[in-house]
C-alpha positions in Angstrom: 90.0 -121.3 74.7 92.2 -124.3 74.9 89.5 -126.3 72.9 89.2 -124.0 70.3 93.0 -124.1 70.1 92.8 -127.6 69.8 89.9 -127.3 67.0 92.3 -125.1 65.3 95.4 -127.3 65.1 93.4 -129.9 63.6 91.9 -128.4 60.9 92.9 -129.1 57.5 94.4 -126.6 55.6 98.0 -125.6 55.5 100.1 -126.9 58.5 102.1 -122.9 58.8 98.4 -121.2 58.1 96.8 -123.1 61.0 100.1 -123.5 63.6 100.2 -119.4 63.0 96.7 -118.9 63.7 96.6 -121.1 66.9 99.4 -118.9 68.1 97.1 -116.2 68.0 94.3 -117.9 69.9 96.9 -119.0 72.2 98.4 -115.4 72.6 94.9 -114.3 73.2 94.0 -116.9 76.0 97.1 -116.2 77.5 96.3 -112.6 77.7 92.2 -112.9 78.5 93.3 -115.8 81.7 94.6 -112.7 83.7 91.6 -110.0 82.5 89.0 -112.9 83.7 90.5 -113.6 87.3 91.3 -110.2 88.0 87.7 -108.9 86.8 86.1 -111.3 89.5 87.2 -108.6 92.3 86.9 -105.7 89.8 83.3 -105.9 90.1 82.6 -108.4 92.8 80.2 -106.0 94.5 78.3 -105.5 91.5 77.0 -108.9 90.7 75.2 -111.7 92.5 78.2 -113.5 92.9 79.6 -114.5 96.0 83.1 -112.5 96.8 86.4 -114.3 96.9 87.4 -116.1 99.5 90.6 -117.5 100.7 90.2 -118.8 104.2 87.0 -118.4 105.4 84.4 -119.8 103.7 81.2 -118.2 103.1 79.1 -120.1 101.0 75.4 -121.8 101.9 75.7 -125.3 103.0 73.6 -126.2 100.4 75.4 -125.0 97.8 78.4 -126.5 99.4 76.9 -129.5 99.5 76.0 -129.5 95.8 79.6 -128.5 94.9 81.2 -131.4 96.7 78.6 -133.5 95.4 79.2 -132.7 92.0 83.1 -133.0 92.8 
């Protein structure tokens, strides 16, 4: 969202036209963040997805090790 907001503010074109219409992309993403990180526990138990986790982790050590590999 924040490179398509980017995209849009350097577009040619009318400078009010395009700061107007990255304000709506920007109003959007500000609205879709919360929808996205909430809808992870929403429906965590309907997916392959591993649930949330604060404290205790829970994860393979191989995927583990791929993540702080790729880190």
């Amino acid at each position: 969202m924040f490179a398509g907001y980017l995209a849009l503010r350097r577009t040619r074109g009318d400078p009010r036209s395009m700061s107007r219409r990255a304000a709506v992309v920007a109003l959007v993403a500000v609205l879709d963040t919360p929808l996205v990180n909430r809808s992870v526990e929403w429906w965590e138990n309907r997916t392959l997805h591993q649930q949330s986790t604060l404290n205790d982790l829970k994860i393979e050590d191989l995927t583990l090790f791929t993540l702080m590999l790729g880190s």
